[in-house]
C-alpha positions in Angstrom: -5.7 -3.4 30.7 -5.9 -0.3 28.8 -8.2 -0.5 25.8 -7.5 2.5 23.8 -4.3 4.9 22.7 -0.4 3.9 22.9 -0.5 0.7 24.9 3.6 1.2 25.2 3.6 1.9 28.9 6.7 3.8 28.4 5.4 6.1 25.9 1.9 6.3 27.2 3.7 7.6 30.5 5.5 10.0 29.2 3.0 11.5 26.8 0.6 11.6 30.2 3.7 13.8 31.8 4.5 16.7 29.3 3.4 19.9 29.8 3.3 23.3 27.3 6.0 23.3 25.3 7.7 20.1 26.8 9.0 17.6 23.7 9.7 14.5 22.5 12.0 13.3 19.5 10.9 10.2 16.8 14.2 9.0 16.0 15.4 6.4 12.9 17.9 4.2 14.1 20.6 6.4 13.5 20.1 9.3 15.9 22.4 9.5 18.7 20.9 9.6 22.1 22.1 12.4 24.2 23.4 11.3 28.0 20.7 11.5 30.6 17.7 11.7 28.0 15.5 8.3 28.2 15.1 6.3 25.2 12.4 4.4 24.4 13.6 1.5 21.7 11.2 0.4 19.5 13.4 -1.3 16.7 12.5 -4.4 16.2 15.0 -4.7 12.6 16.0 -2.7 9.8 12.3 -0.4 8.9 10.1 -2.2 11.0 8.5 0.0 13.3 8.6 2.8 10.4 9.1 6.5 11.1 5.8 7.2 9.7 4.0 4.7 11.4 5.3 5.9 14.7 4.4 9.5 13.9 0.9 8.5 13.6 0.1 7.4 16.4 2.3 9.4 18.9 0.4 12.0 17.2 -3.1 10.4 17.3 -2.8 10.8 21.2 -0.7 14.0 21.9 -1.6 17.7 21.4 1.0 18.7 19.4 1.7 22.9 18.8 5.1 22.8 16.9 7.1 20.2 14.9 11.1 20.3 14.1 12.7 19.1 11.3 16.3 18.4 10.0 16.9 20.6 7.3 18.4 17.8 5.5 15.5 16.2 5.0 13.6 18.8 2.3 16.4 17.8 -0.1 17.5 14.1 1.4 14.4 12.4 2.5 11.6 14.3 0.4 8.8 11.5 0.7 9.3 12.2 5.0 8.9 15.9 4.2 6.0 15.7 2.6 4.6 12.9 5.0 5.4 15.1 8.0 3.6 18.6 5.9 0.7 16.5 5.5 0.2 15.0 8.8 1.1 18.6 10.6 -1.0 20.9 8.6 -2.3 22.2 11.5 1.0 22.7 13.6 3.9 24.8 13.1 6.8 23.3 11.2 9.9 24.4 11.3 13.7 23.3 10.3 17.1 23.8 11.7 20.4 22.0 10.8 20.6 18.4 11.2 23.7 19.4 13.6 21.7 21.7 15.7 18.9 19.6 16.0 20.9 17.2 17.6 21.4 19.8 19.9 18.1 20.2 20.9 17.4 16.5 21.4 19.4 17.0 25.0 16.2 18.4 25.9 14.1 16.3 24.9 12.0 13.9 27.7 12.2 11.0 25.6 13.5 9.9 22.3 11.8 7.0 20.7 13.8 5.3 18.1 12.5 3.7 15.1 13.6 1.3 12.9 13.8 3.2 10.7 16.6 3.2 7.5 16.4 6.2 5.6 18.1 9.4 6.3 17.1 12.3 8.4 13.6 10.7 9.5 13.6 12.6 13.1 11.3 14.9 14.2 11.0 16.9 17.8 6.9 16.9 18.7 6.4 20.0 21.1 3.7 19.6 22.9 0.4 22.2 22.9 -2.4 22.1 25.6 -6.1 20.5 25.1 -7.7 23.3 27.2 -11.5 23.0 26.3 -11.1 19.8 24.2 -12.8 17.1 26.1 -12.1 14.0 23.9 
């Protein structure tokens, strides 16, 4: 039994498989989920698991380079924004348009959806490489 990290076997597997620049999208319940990409549901009911929740702890155990946003959310879901500038201080953040970002999620190698209930809580995690960090 693993004893430390994601203990979702889906997630933990797919975190173990990306390479640079490969991604994954944290959904709310709301995102469509583009033919062909696998998603991992974690909804349980209406906010419960929480977007923010979820963030912190796919992030806890992923090297993460570069974060995208839904423009959207600056204006729509401000207390998200300023959770995601906080937690990503370190990583690029960007914004496109809600439309084009669900664009991108076609690439995505999984999308794990939330429970979450409030607008525009998605984000794409691109992932960086750990060379030289042996944690």
């Amino acid at each position: 039994m693993k004893k430390h990290g994601i203990l979702n076997s889906h997630i933990s597997k797919v975190l173990s498989d990306l390479g640079h620049t490969d991604y994954i999208v944290i959904a709310d319940l709301g995102l469509p989920v583009p033919p062909g990409v696998p998603r991992i549901d974690l909804a349980l009911t209406y906010g419960v698991p929480g977007f923010e929740q979820v963030v912190e702890i796919v992030a806890a155990d992923m090297e993460i380079e570069q974060v995208m946003i839904a423009e959207e959310m600056i204006g729509q879901n401000e207390a998200a924004y300023a959770f995601m500038h906080q937690t990503f201080e370190a990583a690029s953040i960007e914004s496109c348009s809600h439309e084009t970002f669900k664009k991108l999620t076609a690439g995505a190698k999984a999308i794990i959806r939330t429970g979450e209930a409030k607008p525009y809580a998605n984000c794409i995690l691109y992932a960086g490489v750990c060379f030289g960090n042996e944690e």
